[in-house]
C-alpha positions in Angstrom: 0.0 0.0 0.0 1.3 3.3 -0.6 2.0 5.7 2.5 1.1 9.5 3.1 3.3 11.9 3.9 1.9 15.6 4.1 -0.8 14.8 1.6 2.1 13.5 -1.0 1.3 10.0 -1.9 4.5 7.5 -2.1 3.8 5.1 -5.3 5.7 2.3 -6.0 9.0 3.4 -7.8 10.1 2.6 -11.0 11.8 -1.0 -11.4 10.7 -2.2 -7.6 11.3 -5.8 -8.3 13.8 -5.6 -10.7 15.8 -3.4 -7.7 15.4 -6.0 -5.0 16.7 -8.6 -7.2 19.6 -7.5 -8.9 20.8 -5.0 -5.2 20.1 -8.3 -3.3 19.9 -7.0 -0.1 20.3 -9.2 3.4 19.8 -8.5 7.1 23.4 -7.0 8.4 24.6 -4.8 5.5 24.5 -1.5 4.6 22.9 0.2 1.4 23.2 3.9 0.2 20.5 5.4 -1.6 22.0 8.0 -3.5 18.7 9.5 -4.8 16.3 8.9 -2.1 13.2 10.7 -3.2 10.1 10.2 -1.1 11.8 7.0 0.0 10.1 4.3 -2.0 13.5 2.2 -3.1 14.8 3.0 0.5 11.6 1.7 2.0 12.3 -1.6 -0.4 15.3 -2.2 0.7 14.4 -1.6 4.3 11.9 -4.4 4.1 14.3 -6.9 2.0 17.0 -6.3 4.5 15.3 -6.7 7.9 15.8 -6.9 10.6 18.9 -5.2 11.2 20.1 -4.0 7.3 20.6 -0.4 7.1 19.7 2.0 4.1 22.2 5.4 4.2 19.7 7.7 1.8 21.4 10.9 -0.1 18.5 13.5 -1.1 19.9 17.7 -1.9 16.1 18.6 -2.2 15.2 19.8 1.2 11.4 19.0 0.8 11.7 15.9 -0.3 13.9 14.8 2.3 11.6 16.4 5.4 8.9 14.0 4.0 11.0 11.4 3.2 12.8 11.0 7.0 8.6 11.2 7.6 7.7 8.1 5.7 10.5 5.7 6.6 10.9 6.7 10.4 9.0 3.7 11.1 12.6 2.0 10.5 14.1 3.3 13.6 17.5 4.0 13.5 17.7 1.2 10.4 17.7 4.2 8.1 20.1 7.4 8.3 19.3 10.6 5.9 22.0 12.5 4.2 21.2 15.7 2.8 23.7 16.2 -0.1 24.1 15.0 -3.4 25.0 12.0 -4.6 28.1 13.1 -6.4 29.3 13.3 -2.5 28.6 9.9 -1.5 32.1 8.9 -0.7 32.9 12.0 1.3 29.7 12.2 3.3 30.0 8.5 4.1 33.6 9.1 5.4 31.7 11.9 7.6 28.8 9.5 9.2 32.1 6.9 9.6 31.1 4.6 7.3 34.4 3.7 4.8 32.3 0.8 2.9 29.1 -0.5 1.9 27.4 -3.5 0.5 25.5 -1.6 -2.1 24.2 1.7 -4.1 21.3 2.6 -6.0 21.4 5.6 -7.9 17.9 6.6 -10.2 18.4 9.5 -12.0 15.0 10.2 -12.7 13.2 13.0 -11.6 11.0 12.3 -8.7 7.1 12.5 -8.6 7.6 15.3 -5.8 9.3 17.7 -8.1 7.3 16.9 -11.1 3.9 17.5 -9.1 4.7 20.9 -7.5 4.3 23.4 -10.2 6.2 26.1 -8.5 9.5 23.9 -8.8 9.2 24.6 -12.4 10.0 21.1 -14.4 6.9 20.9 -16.1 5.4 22.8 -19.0 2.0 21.4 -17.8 0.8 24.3 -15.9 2.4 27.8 -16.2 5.2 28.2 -13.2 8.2 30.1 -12.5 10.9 28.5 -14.2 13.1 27.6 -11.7 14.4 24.2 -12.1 17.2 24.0 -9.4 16.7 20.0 -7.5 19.0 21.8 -4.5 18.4 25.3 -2.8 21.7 25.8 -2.6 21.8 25.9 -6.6 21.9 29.6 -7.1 21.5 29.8 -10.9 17.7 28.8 -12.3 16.9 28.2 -15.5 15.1 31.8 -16.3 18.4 33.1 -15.7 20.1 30.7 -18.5 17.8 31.7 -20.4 17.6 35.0 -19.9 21.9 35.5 -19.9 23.6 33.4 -21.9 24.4 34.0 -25.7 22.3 32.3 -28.7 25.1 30.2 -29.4 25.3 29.0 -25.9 22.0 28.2 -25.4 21.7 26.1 -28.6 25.2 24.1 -27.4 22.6 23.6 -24.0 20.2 22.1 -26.0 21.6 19.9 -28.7 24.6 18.6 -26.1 22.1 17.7 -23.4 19.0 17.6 -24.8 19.7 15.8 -28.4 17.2 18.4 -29.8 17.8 18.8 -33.6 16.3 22.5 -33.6 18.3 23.8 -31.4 20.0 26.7 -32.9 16.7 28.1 -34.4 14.5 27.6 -30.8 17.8 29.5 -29.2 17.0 32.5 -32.2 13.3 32.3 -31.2 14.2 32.4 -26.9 16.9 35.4 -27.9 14.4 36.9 -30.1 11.8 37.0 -27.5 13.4 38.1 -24.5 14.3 41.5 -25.9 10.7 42.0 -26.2 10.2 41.2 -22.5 12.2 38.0 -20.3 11.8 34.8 -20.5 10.8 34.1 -17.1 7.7 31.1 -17.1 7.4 27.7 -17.9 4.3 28.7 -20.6 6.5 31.5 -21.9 9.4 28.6 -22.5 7.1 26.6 -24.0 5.1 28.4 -26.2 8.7 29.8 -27.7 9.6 26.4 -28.3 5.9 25.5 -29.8 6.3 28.6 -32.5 10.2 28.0 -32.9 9.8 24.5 -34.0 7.9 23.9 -37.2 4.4 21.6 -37.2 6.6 18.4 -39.1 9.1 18.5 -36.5 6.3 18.3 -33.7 6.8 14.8 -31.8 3.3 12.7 -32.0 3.8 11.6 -28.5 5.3 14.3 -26.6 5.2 17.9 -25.9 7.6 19.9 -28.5 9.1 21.3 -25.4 10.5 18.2 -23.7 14.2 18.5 -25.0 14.4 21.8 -24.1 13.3 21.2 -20.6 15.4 18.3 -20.4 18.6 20.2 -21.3 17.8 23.1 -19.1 17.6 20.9 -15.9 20.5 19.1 -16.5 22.7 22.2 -17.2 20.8 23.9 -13.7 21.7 21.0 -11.8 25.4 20.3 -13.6 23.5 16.5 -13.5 26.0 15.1 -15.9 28.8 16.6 -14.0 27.7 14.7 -11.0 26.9 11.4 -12.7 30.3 11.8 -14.2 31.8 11.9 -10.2 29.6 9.3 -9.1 31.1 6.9 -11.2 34.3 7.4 -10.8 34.3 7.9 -7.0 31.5 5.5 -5.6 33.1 2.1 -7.1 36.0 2.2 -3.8 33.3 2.5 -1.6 32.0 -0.8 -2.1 33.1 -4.0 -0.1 34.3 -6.7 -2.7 30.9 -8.7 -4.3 28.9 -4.5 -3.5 27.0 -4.3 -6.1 26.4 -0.6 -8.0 22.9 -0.3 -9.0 21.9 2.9 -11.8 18.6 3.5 -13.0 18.8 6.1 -16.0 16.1 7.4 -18.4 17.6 8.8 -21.5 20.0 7.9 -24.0 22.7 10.5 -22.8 22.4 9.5 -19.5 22.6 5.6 -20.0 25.8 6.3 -22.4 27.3 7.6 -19.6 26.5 5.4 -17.2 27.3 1.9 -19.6 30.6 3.3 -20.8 31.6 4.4 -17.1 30.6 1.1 -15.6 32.6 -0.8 -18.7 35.6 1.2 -18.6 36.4 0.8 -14.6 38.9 -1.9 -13.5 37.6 -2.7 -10.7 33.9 -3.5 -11.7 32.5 -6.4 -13.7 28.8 -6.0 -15.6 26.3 -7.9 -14.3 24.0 -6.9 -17.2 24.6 -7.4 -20.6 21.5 -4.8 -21.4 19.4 -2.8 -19.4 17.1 -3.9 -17.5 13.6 -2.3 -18.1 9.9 -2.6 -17.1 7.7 -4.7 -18.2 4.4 -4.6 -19.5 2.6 -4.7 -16.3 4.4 -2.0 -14.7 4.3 0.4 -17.8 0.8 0.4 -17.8 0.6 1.1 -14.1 3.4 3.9 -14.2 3.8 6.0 -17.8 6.7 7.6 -15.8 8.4 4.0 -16.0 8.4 3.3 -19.8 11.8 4.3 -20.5 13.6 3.2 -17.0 16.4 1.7 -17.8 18.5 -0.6 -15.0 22.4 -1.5 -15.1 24.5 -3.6 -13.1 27.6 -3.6 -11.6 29.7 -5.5 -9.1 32.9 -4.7 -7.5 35.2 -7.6 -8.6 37.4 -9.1 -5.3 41.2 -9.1 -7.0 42.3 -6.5 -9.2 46.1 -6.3 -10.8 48.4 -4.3 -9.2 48.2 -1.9 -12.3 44.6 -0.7 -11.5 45.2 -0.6 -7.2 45.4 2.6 -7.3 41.6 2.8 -9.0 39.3 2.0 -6.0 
């Protein structure tokens, strides 16, 4: 059953069984959460794990971490909340004392908290200040890249992180009208992007905007940056047989992630191809169709060559 916390309802999250599975988690070891959300993996892992596993959760959105510590207090002191980002889970876990886990979970997606609150400014669905920062300590929103940055930029923004094909002439149309008057709504964003775009080029299943607002959020939240430290930091903090588990939902994002996990000496893939969901979880959660899960493990020798890599 899904649990309440301050009228936000906790659904199951994305890939639940496919988690629990592939993370494997038993009673005695410790899992970090680098993305912890509303806490619905956390909570998963809580129950896999019991009675005495212990779930470390990362969440740099101060809301969502109030009314996550809410929902999984129930877990005593079983569950411990950081509030930073993930790019600093090895650092933060040194803080809390804690040199090496049994496992992470990392999903990248966007959590139905932030999506939901208009005034957070990720969604084009109802007319919001267009904000877009997942932290409060972000100082730069994504009016102000918008509003600042040179044509040229802001098309680099959008093909580079948002693999949107019209991206020099929607950055024309956004320069164009923000001399008239700024750029400072989702609806303004959107409707720039509607006119800038012409009719062919429309997606049949999507808003015409989705790119755009893709690649803003990343660049606000330097999300590739992060991803990019994650990966390259997080595989020393696992105890040999830890298993790193990433949960990605774009092609950018899962490039990263495969060539990261493929390229690091002291991992070994656990799956081939991501893992995705299946038909029965699609139709339950639209947000899930394009949830993709991949594998790693920390391997327990590595050559003397790579000891300097974990």
């Amino acid at each position: 059953m899904p649990v309440m916390a301050d009228n936000y309802e906790i659904h199951v999250p994305v890939l639940p069984r496919e988690v629990v599975e592939w993370l494997a988690p038993e009673s005695s070891k410790v899992y970090v959460d680098g993305t912890l959300g509303l806490g619905g993996h956390a909570s998963l892992i809580l129950e896999k794990s019991s009675p005495s596993g212990r779930v470390v959760g990362f969440e740099w959105d101060k809301q969502a971490a109030r009314l996550a510590a809410a929902n999984l207090q129930r877990f005593g002191k079983r569950f411990t909340l950081v509030e930073a980002s993930y790019a600093d889970i090895v650092e933060q876990c040194s803080v809390i004392g804690l040199e090496q886990v049994d496992g992470v979970l990392v999903d990248l997606g966007l959590s139905s908290l932030q999506l939901d609150t208009p005034e957070r400014g990720f969604s084009f669905m109802t007319d919001a200040p267009l904000d877009m920062r997942m932290g409060s300590h972000l100082k730069v929103t994504a009016a102000e890249l918008v509003n600042r940055l040179k044509k040229d930029d802001l098309a680099d923004i959008f093909f580079n992180y948002g693999e949107e094909r019209q991206s020099r002439r929607i950055a024309r149309f956004i320069v164009e009208a923000r001399m008239k008057q700024p750029v400072n709504t989702t609806r303004q964003l959107a409707d720039i992007v509607g006119k800038a775009v012409p009719p062919k080029y429309h997606p049949k299943k999507k808003h015409v905007a989705t790119k755009v607002f893709q690649a803003l959020r990343i660049a606000v939240n330097r999300e590739f940056d992060n991803l990019v430290k994650l990966l390259a930091d997080v595989p020393r903090l696992l105890v040999p047989g830890g298993r790193l588990c990433v949960i990605s939902f774009h092609s950018l994002e899962d490039r990263i992630v495969k060539q990261a996990l493929a390229a690091h000496p002291g991992l070994k893939i656990l799956t081939r191809k991501p893992v995705g969901p299946g038909a029965d979880e699609i139709e339950e959660n639209r947000r899930s169709r394009s949830a993709k899960l991949r594998v790693a493990e920390r391997i327990e020798e590595i050559s003397d060559g790579c000891s300097s890599c974990l």
